[in-house]
N, C-alpha and C positions, 0 to 999 in steps of 0.2 A: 504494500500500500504506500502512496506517495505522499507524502506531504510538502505543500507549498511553502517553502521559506521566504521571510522579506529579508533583507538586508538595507534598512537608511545609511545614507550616510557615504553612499558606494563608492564613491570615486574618491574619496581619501585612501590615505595608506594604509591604514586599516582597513577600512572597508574593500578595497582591492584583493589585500591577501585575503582577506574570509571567502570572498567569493571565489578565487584562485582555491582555495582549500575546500570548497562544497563542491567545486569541479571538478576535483583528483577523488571524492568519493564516493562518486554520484548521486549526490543528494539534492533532493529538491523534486519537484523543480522549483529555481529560484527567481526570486522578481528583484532586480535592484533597484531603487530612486536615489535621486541626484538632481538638483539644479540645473544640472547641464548635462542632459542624457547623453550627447553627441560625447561626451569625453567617456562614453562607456560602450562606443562601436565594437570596440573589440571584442568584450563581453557579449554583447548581441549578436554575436557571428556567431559567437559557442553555442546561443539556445538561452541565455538567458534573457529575461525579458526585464528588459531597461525601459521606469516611467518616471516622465518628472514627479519631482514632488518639493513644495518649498515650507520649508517649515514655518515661517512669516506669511506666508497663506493657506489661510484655511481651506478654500477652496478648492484646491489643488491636492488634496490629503485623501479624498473617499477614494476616488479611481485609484490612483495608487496605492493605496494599502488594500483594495478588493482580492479578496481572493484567498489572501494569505491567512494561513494556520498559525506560524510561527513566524516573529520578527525579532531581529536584531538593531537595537535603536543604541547607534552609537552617539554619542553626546557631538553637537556640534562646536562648530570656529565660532562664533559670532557672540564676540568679547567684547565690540567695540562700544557697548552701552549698558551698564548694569541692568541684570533683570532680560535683558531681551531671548538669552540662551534659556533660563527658566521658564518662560514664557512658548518661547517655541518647544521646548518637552510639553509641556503640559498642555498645549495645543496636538500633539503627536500621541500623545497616549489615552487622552478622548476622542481623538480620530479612529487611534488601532482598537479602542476597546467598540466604536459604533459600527465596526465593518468587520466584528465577527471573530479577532485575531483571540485565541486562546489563552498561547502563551509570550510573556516579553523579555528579550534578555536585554539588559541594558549595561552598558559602560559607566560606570562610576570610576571612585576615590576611596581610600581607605580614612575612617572615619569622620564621615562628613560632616556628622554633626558636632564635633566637638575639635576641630582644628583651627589654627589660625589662617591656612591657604586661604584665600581669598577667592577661589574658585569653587570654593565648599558649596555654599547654599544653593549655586543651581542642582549639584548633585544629591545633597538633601531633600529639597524640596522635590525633583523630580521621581527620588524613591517616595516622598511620601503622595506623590499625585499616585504612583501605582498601586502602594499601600490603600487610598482609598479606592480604587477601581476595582471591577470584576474579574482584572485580568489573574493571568496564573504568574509568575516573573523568578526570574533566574538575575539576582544581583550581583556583577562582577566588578571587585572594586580592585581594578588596576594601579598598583605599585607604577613609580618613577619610572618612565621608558630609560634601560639604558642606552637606548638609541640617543636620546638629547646631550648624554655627555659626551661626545664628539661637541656641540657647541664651546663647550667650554675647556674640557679638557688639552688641545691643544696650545693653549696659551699658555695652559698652567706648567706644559711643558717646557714652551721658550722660555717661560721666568724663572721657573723651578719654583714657583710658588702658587699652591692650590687656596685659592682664600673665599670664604664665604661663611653661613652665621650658621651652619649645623650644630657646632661644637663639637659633642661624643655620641650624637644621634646616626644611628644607625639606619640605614634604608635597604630594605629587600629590592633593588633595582630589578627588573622585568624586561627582555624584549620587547618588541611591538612584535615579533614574531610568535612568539610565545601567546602574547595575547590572543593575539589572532585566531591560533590552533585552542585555543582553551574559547575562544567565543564562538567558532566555526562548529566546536566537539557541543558546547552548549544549545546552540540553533537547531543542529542536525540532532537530536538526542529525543527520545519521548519525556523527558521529566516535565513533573506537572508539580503544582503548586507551589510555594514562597523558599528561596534560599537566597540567603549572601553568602558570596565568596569572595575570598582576597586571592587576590592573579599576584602572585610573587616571583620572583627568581629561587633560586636555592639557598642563598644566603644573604644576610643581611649584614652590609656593612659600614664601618664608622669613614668618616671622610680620612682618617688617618692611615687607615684601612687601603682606601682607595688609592692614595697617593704612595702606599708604599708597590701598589699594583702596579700602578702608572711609572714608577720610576723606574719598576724589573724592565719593564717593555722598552721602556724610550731608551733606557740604558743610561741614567743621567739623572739624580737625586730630584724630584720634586717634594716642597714639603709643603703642612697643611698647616695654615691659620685660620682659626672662625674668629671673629669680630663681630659685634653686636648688629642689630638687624638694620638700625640708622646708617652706621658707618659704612656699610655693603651698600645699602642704597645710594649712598652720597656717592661712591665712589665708583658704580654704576652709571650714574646721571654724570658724573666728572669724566668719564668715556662717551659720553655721546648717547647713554639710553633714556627715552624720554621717562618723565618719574612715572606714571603710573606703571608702565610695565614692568621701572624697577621694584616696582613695590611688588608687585605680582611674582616676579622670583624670588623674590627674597622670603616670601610670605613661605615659599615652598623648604628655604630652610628652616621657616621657623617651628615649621610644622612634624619638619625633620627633628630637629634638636629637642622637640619636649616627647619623639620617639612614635609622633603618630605614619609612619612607614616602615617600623621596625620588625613587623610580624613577617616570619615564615610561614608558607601554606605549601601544601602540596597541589594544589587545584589543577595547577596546568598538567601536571602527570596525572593525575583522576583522572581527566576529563579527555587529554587527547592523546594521553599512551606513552610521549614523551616526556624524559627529563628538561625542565628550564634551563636555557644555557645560563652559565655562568659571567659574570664580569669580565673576569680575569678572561676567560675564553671568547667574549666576544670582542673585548679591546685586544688581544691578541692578531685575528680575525683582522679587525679592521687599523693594524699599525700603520696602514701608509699613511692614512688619516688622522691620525693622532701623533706622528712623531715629527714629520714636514717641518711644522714651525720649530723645530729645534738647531736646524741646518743653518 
C-alpha cells in the first residue's frame, strides 16, 4: 500500500536530500512544494510531483497539501521580520490539518521553550499550534548543523584563535545529512501519534573540544576563548555584521553555554539505520575547506 508523502520546504538543502533519500527507497509517492517549482525540474523528471505552495499565502496551501497522508514541514528562511516565520507554521499546519494530512513531522530546536536563541519561539509556538490540532506529529529537534562550522571555522584557523561566548557548553553538532536521513526515515515510517526527538550527532562537544579537533587537522594550534555575549556581539558588528544578526549568533552561544545542545540521542541510528557522522570525521572530510585560510 502506498502512501503519499509531502515534503515543504523542497528546494532547500534539506528539503532536497529528503526527497533525494524517498527516491533511493521508493517511497511515496511524493508531492514537493516550493515557491518556485521550476527550481525542482529535476525532481519532476523523476515522478515527483512538484506544487507551489507559499506559506504567506493562504490560498495557495489546499491544492498543494491535497492528497497527502504524511508531510514533512521543514521550518522556513523568513527571519526578516519577527513573528512572520510563526505565522507562516501556523498558517501550514491549519492548512495540513483541513486537507486530511494524518501525520506531521516537523523540524525544530532543542529546547525551545526554555532557551535564550532567539529563534526559539517560532519553534515553540509552532509545536504548540500542533499540540492543539488533530494532527498525529513526529517532533524532530535538530542539534547545530555541523555543516555551519565551515562559516567560521576557517578563520579560526588563520588566527589560531577560536573565540565566541559558549564557555564549557557542550553541543551535540549534527549533519544536515544526518538530518535529512532521520526526517526522510520519519516521513516514510507508519508511526502514529505525538513524539519528540532530539536529531544529534554522537557526541557532544565543548568549544575547547572543538579546537583541539581543528588544530589535529589544520596541523597548527588553534585555541579557544569564550567572552561574554556583548563583547562577541560588538566584535561581530566591528567586522562588518549588521547587529541584529549579530545578536542572533550569538544568542546560539548563549544557549550553548547554559548546555541547552548538550544532549546525546540516538535518533538518527533508530530511525535511519545509520550511525551520525562525527565532527572530527566530517571536518576531516571537508579539510580543503577548512584549512585554505591558513596558507
Amino acid at each position: 500500500m502506498t502512501t503519499p508523502l509531502l515534503v515543504t520546504g523542497a528546494s532547500g538543502h534539506l528539503g532536497r536530500r529528503v526527497l533525494e533519500l524517498l527516491l533511493e527507497r521508493g517511497a511515496g509517492p511524493i508531492i514537493a512544494t516550493t515557491r518556485t517549482p521550476g527550481s525542482l525540474a529535476a525532481f519532476a523528471a523523476r515522478g515527483v510531483d512538484v506544487r507551489r505552495a507559499d506559506f504567506d499565502d493562504e490560498s495557495t496551501l489546499a491544492a498543494a497539501f491535497a492528497g497527502a497522508v504524511r508531510a514533512l514541514v521543514i521550518s522556513t528562511d523568513s527571519l526578516d521580520r519577527p513573528g512572520r516565520r510563526l505565522a507562516q507554521h501556523r498558517r501550514a499546519v491549519a492548512a495540513l490539518e483541513r486537507a486530511g494530512v494524518r501525520h506531521v513531522v516537523y523540524t525544530s530546536l532543542p529546547n525551545p521553550t526554555s532557551t535564550p536563541c532567539l529563534l526559539a519561539p517560532d519553534h515553540a509556538g509552532t509545536e504548540a499550534a500542533l499540540a492543539a490540532s488533530k494532527l498525529d506529529a513526529t517532533i524532530l529537534r535538530n542539534n547545530l548543523y555541523t555543516d555551519y562550522l565551515l562559516h567560521s571555522l576557517p578563520a579560526a584557523v588563520a588566527s589560531g584563535a577560536l573565540v565566541d561566548a559558549k564557555g564549557s557548553g557542550a553541543v551535540a553538532y549534527v549533519t544536515r545529512d544526518d538530518c535529512a536521513r532521520a526526517a526522510a526515515a520519519a516521513l516514510a515510517s507508519s508511526s502514529r501519534g505525538r513524539t519528540t526527538l532530539d536529531v544529534t550527532g554522537p557526541d557532544a562537544l565543548t568549544a575547547d573540544q572543538l579546537a583541539a579537533i581543528v588544530s589535529e587537522i589544520a596541523g597548527k594550534p588553534v585555541v579557544h576563548t569564550s567572552v561574554p555575549v556583548p563583547v562577541l556581539v560588538e566584535g561581530m558588528q566591528a567586522h562588518g555584521m549588521p547587529r541584529p544578526i549579530a545578536e542572533l549568533l550569538a544568542s546560539f552561544d548563549a544557549a550553548a553555554a547554559q548546555g541547552d545542545y548538550s544532549q546525546v540521542s540516538s535518533t538518527v541510528e533508530q530511525l535511519s539505520g545509520t550511525r551520525p557522522t562525527s565532527v572530527a570525521a566530517y571536518l576531516r572530510s571537508q579539510r580543503a575547506a577548512l584549512v585554505p585560510a591558513a596558507s
